[in-house]
N, CA and C atoms of all chains as a GROMACS GRO file, in nm:
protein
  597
    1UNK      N    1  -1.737   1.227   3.320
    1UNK     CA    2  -1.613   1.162   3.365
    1UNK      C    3  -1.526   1.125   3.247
    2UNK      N    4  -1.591   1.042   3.136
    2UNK     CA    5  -1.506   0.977   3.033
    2UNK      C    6  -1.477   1.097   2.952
    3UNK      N    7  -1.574   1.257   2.978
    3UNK     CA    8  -1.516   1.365   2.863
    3UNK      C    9  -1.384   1.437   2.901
    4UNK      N   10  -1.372   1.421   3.078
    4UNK     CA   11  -1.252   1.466   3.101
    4UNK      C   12  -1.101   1.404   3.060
    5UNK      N   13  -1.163   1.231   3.054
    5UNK     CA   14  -1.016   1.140   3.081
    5UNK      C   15  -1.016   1.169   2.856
    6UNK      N   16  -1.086   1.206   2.832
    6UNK     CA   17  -1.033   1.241   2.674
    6UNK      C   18  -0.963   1.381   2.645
    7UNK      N   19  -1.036   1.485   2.718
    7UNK     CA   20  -0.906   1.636   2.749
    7UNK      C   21  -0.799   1.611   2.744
    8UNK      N   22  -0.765   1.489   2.925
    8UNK     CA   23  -0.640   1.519   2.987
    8UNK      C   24  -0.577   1.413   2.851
    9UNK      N   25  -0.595   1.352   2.797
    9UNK     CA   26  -0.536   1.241   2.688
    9UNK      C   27  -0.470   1.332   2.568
   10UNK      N   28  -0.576   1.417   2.524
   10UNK     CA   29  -0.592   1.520   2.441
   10UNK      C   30  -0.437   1.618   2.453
   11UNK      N   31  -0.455   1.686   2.580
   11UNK     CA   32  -0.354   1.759   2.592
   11UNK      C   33  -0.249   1.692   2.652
   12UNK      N   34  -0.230   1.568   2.672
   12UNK     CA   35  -0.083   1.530   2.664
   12UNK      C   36  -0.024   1.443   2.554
   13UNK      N   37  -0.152   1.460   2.416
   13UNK     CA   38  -0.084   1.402   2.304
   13UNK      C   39  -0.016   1.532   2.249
   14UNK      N   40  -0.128   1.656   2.245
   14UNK     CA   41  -0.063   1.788   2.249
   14UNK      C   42   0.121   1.823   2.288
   15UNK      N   43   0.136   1.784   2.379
   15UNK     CA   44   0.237   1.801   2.488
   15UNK      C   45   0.351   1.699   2.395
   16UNK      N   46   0.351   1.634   2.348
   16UNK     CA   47   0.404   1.511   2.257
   16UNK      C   48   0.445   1.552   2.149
   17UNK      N   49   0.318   1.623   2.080
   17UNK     CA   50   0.369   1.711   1.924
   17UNK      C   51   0.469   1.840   1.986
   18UNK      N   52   0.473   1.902   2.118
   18UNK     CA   53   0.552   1.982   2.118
   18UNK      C   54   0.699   1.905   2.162
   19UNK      N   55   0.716   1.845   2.187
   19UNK     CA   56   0.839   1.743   2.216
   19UNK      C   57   0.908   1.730   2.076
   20UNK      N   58   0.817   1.670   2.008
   20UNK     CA   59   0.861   1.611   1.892
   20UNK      C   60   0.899   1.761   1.798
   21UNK      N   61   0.841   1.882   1.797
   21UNK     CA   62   0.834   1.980   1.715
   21UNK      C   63   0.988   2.066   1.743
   22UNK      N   64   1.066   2.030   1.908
   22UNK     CA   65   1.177   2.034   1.912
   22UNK      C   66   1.286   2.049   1.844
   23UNK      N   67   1.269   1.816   1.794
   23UNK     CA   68   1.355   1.828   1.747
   23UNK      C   69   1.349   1.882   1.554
   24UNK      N   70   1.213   1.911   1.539
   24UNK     CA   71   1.178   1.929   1.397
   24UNK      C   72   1.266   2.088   1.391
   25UNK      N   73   1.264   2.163   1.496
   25UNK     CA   74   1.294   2.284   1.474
   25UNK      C   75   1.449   2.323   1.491
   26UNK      N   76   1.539   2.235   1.557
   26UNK     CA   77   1.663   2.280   1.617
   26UNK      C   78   1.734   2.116   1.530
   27UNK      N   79   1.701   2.013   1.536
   27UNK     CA   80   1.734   1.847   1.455
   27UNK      C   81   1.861   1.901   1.376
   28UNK      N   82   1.990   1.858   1.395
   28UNK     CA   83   2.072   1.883   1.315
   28UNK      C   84   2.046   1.790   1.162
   29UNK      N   85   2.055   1.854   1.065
   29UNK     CA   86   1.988   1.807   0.900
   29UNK      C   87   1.878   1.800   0.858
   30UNK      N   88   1.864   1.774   0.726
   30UNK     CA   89   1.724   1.767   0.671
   30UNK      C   90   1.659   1.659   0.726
   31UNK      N   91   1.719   1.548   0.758
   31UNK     CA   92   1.665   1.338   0.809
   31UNK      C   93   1.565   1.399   0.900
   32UNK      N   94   1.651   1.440   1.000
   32UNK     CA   95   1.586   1.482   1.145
   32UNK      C   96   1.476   1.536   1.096
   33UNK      N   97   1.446   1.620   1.036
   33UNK     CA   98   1.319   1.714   1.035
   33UNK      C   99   1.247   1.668   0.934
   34UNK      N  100   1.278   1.579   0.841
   34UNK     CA  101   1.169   1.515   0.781
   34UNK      C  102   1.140   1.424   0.874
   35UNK      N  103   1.187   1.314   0.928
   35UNK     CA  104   1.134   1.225   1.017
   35UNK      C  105   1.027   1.287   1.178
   36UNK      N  106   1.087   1.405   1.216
   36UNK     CA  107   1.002   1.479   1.303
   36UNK      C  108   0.878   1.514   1.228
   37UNK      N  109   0.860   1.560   1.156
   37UNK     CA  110   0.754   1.602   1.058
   37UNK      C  111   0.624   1.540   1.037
   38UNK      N  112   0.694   1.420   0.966
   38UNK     CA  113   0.559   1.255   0.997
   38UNK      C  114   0.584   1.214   1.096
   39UNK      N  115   0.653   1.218   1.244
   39UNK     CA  116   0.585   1.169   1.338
   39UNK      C  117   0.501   1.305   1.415
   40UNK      N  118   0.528   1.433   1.383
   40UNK     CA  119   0.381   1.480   1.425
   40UNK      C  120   0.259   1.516   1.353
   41UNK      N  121   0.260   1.445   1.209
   41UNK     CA  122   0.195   1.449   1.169
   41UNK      C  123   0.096   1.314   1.173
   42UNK      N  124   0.126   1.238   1.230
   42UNK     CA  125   0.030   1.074   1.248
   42UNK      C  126   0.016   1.087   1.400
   43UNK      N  127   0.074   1.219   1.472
   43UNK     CA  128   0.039   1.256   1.618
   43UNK      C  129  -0.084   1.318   1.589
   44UNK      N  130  -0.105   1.408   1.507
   44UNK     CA  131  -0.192   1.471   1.481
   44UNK      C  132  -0.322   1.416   1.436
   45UNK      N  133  -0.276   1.299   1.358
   45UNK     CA  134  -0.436   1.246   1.324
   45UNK      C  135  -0.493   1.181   1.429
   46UNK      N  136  -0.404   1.104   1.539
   46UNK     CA  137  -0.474   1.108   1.678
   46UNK      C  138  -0.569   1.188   1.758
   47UNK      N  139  -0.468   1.302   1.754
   47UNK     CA  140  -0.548   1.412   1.793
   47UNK      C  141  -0.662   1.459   1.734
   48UNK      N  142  -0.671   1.457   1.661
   48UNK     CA  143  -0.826   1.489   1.535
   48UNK      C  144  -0.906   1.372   1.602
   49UNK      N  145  -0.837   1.225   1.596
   49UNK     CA  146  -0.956   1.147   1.621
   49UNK      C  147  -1.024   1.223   1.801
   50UNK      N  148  -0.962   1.235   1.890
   50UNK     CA  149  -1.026   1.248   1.992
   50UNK      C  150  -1.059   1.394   2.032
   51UNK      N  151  -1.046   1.492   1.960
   51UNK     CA  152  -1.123   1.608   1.935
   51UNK      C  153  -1.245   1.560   1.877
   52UNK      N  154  -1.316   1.469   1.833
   52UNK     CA  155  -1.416   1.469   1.826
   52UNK      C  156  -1.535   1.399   1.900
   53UNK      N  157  -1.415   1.350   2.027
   53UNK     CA  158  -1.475   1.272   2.107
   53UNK      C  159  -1.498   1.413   2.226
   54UNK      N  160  -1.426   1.487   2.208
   54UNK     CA  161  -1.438   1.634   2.332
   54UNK      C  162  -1.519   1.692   2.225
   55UNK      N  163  -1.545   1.759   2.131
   55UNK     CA  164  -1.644   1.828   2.016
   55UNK      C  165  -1.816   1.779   2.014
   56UNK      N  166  -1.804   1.650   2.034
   56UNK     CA  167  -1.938   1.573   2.009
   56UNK      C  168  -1.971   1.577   1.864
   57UNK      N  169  -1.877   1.568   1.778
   57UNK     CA  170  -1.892   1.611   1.664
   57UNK      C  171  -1.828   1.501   1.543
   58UNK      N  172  -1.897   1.418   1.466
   58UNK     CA  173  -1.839   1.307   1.374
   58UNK      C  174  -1.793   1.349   1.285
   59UNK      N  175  -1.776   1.472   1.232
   59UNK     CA  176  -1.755   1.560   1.140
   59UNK      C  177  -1.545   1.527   1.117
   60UNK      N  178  -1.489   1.526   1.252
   60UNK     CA  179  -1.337   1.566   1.295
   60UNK      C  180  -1.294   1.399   1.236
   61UNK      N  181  -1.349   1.282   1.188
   61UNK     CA  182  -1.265   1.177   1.161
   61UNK      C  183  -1.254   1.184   1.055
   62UNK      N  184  -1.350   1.262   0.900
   62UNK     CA  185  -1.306   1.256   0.797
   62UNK      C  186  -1.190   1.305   0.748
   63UNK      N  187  -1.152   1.477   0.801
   63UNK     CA  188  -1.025   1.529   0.849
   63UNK      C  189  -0.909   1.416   0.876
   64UNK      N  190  -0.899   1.320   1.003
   64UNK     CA  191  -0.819   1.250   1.005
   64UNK      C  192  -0.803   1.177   0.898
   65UNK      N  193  -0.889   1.109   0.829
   65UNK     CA  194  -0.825   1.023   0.762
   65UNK      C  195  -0.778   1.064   0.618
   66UNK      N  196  -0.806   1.190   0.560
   66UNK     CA  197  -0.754   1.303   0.435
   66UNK      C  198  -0.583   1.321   0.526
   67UNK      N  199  -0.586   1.363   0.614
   67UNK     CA  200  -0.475   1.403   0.703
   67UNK      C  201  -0.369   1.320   0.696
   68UNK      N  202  -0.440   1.173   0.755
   68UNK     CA  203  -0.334   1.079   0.730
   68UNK      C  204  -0.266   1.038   0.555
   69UNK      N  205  -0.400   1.009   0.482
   69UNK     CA  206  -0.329   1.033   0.337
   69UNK      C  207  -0.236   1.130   0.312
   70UNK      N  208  -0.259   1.222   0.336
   70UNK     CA  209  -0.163   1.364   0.295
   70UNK      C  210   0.016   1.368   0.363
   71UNK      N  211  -0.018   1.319   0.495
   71UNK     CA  212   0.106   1.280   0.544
   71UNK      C  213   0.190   1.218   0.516
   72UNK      N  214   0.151   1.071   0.479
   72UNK     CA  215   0.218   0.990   0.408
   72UNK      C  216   0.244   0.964   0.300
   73UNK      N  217   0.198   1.085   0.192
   73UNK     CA  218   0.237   1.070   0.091
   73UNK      C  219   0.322   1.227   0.069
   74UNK      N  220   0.338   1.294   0.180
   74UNK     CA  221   0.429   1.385   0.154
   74UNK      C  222   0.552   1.330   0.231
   75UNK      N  223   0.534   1.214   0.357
   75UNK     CA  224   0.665   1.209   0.382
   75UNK      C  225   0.749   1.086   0.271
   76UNK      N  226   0.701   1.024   0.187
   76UNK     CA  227   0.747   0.993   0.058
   76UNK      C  228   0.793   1.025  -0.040
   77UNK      N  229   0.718   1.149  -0.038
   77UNK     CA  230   0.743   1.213  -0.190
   77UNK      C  231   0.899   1.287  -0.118
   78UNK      N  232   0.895   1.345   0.007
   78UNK     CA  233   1.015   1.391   0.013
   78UNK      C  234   1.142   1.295   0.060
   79UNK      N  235   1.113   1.190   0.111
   79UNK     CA  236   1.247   1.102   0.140
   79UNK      C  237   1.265   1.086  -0.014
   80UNK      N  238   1.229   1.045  -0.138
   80UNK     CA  239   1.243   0.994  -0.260
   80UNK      C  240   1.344   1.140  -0.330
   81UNK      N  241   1.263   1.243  -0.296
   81UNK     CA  242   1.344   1.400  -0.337
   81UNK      C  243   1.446   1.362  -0.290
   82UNK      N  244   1.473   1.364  -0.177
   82UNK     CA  245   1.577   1.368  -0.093
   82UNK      C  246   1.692   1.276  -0.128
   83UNK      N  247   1.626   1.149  -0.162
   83UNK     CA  248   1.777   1.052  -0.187
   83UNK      C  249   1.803   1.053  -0.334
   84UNK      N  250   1.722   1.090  -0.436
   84UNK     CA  251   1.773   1.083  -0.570
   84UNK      C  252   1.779   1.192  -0.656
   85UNK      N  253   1.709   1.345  -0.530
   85UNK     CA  254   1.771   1.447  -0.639
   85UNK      C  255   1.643   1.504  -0.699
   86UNK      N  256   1.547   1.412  -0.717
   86UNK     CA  257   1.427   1.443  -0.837
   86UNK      C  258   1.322   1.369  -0.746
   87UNK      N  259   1.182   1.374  -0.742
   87UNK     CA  260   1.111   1.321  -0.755
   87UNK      C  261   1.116   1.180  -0.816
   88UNK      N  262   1.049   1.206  -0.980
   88UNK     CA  263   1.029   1.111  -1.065
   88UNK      C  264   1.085   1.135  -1.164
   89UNK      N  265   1.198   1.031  -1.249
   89UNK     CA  266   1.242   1.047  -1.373
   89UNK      C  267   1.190   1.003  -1.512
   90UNK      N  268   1.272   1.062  -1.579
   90UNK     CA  269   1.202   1.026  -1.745
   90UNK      C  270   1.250   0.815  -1.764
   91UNK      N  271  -2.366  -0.033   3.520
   91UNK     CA  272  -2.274  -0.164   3.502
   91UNK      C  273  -2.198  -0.177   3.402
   92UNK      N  274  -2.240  -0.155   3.314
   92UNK     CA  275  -2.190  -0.251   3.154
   92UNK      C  276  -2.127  -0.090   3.129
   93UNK      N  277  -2.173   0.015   3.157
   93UNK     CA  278  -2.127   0.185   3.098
   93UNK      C  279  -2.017   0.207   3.159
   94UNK      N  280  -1.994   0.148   3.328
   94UNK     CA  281  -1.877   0.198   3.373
   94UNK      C  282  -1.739   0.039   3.317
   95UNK      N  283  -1.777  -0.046   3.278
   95UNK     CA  284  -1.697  -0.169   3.232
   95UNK      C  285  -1.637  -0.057   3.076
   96UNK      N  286  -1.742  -0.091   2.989
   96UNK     CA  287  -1.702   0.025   2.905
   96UNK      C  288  -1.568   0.168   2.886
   97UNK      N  289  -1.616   0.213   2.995
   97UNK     CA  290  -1.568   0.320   3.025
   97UNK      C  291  -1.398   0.296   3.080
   98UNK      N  292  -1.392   0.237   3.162
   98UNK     CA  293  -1.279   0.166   3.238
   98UNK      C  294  -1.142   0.092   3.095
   99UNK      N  295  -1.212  -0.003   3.035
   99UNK     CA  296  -1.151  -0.016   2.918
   99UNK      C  297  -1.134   0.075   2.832
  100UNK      N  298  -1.215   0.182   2.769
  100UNK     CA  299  -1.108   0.294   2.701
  100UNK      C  300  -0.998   0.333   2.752
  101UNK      N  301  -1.057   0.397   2.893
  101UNK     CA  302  -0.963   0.480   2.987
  101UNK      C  303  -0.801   0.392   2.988
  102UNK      N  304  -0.811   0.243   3.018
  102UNK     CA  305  -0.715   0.202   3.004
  102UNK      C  306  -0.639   0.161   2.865
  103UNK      N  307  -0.720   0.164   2.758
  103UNK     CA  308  -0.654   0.163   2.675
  103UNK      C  309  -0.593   0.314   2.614
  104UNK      N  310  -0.656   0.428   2.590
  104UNK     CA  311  -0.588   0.567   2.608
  104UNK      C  312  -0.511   0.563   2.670
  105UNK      N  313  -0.494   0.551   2.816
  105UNK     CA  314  -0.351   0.563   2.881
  105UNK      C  315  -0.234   0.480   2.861
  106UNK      N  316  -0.277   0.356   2.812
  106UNK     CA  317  -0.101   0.271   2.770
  106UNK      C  318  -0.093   0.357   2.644
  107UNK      N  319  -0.209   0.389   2.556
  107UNK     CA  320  -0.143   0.453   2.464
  107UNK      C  321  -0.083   0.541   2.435
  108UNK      N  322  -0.128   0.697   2.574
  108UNK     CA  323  -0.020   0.762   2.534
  108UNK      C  324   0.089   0.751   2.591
  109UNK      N  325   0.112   0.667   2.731
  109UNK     CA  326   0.260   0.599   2.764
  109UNK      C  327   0.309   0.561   2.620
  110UNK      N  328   0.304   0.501   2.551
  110UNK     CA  329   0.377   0.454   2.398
  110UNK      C  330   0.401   0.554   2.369
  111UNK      N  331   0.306   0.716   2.332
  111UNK     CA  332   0.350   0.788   2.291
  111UNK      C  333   0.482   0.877   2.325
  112UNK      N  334   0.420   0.899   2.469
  112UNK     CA  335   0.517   0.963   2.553
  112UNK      C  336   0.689   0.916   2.516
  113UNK      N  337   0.682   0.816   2.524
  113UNK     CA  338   0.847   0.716   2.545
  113UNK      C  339   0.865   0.763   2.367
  114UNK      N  340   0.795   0.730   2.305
  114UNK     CA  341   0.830   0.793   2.128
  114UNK      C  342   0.887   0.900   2.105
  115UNK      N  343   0.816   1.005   2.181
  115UNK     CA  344   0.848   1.140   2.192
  115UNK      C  345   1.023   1.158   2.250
  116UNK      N  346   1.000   1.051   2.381
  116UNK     CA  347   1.130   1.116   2.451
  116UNK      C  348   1.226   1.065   2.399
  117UNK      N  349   1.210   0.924   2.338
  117UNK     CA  350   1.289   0.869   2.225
  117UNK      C  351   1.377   0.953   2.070
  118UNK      N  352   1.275   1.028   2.036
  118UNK     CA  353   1.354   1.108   1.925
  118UNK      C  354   1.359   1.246   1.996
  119UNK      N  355   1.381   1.276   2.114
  119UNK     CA  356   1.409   1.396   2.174
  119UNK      C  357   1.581   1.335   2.248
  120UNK      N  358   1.572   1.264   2.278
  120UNK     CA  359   1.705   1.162   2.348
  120UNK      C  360   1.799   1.152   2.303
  121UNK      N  361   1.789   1.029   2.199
  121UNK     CA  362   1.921   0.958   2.122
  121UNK      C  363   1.983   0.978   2.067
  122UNK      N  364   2.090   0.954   2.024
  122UNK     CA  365   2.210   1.048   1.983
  122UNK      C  366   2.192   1.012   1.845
  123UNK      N  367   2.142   0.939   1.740
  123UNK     CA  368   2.149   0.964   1.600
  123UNK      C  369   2.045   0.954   1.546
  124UNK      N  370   2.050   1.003   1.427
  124UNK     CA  371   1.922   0.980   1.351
  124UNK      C  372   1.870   0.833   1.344
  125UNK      N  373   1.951   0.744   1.328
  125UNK     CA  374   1.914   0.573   1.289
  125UNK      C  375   1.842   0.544   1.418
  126UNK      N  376   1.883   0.568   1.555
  126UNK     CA  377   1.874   0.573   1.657
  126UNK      C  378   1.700   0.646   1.727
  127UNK      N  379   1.690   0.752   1.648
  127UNK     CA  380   1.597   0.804   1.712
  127UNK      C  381   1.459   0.748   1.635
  128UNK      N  382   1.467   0.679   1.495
  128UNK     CA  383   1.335   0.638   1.448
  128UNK      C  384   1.380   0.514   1.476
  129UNK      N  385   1.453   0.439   1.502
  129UNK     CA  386   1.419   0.328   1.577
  129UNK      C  387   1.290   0.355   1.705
  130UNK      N  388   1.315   0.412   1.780
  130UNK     CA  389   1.236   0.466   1.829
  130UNK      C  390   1.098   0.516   1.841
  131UNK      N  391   1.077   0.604   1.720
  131UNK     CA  392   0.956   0.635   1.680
  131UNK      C  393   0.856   0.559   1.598
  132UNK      N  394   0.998   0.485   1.568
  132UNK     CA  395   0.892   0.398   1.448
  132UNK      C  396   0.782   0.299   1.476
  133UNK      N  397   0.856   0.270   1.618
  133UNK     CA  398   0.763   0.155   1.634
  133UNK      C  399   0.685   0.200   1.799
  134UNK      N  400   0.705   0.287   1.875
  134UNK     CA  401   0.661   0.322   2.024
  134UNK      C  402   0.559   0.384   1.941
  135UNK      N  403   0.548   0.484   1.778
  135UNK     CA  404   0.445   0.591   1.781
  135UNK      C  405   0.323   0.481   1.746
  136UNK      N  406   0.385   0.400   1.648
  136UNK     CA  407   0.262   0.276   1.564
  136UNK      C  408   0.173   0.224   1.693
  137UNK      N  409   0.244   0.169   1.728
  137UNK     CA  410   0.181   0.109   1.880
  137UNK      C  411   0.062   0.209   1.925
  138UNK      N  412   0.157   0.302   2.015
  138UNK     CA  413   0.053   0.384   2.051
  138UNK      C  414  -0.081   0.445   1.995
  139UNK      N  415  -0.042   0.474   1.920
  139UNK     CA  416  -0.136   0.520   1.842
  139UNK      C  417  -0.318   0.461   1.759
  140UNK      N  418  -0.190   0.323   1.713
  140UNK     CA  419  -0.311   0.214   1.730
  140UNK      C  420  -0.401   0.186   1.867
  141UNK      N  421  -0.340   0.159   1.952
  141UNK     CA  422  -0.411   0.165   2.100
  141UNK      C  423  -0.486   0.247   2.136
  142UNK      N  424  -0.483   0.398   2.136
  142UNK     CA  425  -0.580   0.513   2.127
  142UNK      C  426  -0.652   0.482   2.070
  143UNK      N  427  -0.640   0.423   1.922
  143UNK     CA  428  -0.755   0.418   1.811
  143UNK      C  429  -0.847   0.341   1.850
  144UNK      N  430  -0.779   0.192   1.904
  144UNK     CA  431  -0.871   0.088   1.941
  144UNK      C  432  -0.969   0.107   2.064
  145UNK      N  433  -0.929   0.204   2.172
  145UNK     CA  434  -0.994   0.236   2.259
  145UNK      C  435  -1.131   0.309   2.232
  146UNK      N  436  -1.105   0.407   2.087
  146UNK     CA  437  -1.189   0.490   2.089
  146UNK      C  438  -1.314   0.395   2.004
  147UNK      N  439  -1.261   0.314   1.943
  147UNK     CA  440  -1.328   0.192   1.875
  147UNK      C  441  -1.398   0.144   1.948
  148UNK      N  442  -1.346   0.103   2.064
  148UNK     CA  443  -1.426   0.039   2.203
  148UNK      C  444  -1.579   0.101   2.235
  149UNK      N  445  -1.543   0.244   2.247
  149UNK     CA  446  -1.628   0.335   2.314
  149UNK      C  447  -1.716   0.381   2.213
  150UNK      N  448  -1.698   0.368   2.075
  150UNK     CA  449  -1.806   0.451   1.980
  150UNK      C  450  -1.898   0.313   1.995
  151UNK      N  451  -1.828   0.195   1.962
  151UNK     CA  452  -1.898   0.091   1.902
  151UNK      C  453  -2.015   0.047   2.054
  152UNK      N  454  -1.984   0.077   2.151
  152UNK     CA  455  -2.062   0.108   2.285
  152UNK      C  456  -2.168   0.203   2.238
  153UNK      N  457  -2.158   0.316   2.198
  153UNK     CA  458  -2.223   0.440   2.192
  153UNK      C  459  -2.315   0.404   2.046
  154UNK      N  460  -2.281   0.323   2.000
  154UNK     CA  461  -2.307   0.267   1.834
  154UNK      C  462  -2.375   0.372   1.737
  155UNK      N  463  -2.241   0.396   1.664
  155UNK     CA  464  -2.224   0.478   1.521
  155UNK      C  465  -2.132   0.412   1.458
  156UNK      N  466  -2.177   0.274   1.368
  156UNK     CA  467  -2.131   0.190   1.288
  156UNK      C  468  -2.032   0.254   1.182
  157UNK      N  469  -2.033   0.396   1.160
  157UNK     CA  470  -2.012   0.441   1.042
  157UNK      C  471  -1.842   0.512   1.130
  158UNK      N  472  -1.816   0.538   1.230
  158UNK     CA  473  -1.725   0.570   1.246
  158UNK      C  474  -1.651   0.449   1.306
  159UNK      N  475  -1.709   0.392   1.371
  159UNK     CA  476  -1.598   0.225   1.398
  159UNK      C  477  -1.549   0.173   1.261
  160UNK      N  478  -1.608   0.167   1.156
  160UNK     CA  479  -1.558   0.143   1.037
  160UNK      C  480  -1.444   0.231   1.020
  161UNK      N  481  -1.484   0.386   1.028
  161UNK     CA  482  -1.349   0.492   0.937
  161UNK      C  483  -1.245   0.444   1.068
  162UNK      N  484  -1.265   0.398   1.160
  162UNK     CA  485  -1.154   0.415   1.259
  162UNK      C  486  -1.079   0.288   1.238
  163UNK      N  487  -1.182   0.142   1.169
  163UNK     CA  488  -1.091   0.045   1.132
  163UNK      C  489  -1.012   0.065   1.034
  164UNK      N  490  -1.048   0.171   0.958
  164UNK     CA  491  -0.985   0.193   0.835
  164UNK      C  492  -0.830   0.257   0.866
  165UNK      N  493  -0.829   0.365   0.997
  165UNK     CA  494  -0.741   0.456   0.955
  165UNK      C  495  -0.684   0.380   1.090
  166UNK      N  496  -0.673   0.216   1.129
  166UNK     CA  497  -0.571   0.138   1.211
  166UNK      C  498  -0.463   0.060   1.093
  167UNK      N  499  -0.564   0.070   0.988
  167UNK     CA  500  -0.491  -0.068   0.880
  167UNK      C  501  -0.430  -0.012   0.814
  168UNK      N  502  -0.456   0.130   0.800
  168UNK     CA  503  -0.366   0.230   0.694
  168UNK      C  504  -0.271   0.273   0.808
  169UNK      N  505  -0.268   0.264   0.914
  169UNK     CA  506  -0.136   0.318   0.972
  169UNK      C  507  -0.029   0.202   1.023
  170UNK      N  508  -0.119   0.100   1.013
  170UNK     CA  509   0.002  -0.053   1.044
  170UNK      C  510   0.064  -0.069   0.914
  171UNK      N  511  -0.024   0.003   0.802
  171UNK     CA  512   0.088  -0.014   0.647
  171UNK      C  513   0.197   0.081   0.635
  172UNK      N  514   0.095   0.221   0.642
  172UNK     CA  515   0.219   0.375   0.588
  172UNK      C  516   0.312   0.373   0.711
  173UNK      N  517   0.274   0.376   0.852
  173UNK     CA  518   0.388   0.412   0.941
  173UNK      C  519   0.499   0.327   0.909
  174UNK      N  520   0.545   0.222   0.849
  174UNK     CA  521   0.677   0.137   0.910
  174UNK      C  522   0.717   0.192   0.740
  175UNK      N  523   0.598   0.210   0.602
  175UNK     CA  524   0.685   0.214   0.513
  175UNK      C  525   0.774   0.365   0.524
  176UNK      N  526   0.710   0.469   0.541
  176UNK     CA  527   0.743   0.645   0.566
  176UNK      C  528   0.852   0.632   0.624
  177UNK      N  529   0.845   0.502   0.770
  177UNK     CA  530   1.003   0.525   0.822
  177UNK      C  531   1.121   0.410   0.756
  178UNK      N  532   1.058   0.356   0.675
  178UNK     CA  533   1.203   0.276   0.602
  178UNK      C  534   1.232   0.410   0.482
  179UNK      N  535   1.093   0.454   0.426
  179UNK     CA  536   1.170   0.525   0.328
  179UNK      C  537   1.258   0.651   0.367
  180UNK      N  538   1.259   0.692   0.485
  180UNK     CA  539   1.327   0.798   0.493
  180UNK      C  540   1.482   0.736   0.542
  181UNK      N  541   1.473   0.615   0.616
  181UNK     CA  542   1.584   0.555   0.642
  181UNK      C  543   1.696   0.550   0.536
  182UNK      N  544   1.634   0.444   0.410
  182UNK     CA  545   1.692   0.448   0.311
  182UNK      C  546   1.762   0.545   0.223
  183UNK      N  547   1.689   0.696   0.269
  183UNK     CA  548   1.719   0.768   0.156
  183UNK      C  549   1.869   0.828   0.282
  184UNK      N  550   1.855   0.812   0.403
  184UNK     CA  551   1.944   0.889   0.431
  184UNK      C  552   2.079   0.800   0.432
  185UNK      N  553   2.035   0.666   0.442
  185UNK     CA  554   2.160   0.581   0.384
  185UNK      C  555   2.214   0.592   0.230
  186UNK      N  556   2.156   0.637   0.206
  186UNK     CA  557   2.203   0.573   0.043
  186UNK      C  558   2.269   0.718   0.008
  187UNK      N  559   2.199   0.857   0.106
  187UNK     CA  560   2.326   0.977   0.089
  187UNK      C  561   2.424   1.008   0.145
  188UNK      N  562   2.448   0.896   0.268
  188UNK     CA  563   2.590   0.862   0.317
  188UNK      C  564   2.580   0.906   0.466
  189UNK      N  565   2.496   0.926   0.527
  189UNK     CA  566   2.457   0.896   0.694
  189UNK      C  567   2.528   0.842   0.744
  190UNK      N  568   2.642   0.843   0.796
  190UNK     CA  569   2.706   0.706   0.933
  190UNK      C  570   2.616   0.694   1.050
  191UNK      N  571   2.631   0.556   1.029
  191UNK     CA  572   2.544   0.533   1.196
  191UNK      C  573   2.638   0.588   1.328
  192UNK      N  574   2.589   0.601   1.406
  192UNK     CA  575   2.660   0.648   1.539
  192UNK      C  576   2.705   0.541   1.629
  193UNK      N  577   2.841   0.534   1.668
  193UNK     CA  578   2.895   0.471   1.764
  193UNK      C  579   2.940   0.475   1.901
  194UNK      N  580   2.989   0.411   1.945
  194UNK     CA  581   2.963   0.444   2.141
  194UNK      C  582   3.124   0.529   2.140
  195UNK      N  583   3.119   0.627   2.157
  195UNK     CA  584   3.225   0.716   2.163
  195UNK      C  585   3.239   0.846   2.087
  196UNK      N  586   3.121   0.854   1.945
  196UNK     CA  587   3.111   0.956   1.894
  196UNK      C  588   3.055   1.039   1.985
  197UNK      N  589   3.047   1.167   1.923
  197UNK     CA  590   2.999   1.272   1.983
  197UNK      C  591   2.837   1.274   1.934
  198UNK      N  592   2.710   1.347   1.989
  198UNK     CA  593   2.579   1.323   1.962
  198UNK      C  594   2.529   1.423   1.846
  199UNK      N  595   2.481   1.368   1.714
  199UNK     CA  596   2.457   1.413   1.616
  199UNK      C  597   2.279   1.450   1.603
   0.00000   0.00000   0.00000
């Protein structure tokens, strides 16, 4: 019972990243599609967490939480590109 | 007894959570500006998301594997920090390259 109500959860967080991947793909400017970007990317570490609740497998949370690091430090590194041109200066 | 109490509380906590999500989603699929649409996300995705987490927290720590209720406390406290900073920093950067906010009569950007 509780493996189904994690599927149907599953595939309508699924259903969410494609919403959001919308506006990542059509978003008039760069804002839009960086901001679409990290929010399906912290959709995604959701999703990792409860793929491993449908998997039976403890293996899928270390993934999330590398995932989530990686996310948030790419959607940084590029808002920072983005407003000053450079990364990091001398 | 205690398995279907269990059970009942994930279930309800998964489902407000992906209602949060859902409304996040339709939120930056909706609104007419950028300032506008992570208002939105910023704070319906945090929510949600945390709520899923805590549910699944519920149910391992039931099932008891100490070692993942931990990584799962971990990756609630790292997302009540990075989510609000990721969306100020992108805020900022698109202010500071000259973004107008949107007003009730513009057209939808």
């Amino acid at each position: 019972m509780i493996e189904q109500v994690f599927l149907i959860i599953g595939l309508t967080i699924a259903a969410t990243v494609l919403l959001s991947l919308y506006r990542a793909a059509v978003g008039p400017g760069v804002f839009n599609r960086v901001a679409a970007v990290n929010v399906i990317g912290t959709k995604v570490v959701v999703l990792l967490v409860i793929v491993q609740y449908i998997f039976k497998n403890p293996m899928f949370i270390d993934i999330a939480i590398a995932y989530a690091a990686l996310n948030f430090i790419g959607t940084i590194i590029m808002s920072k590109y983005l407003e000053r041109g450079e990364v990091c200066s001398q | 007894m205690m398995d279907s109490v269990v059970n009942a509380l994930t279930t309800a906590f998964l489902i407000l959570g992906v209602f949060f999500m859902l409304t996040g989603a339709i939120g930056l699929l909706r609104f007419p500006d950028f300032y506008t649409r992570l208002h939105a996300t910023g704070k319906c995705d945090t929510l949600g998301e945390v709520l899923i987490l805590l549910g699944c927290m519920i149910y391992t720590a039931y099932h008891g594997m100490p070692f993942v209720v931990f990584k799962l406390l971990c990756i609630i406290i790292f997302f009540f920090i990075a989510n609000p900073t990721g969306t100020h920093a992108i805020v900022k950067a698109a202010y500071k390259t000259g973004v107008k906010p949107w007003r009730v009569g513009d057209e939808r950007r």
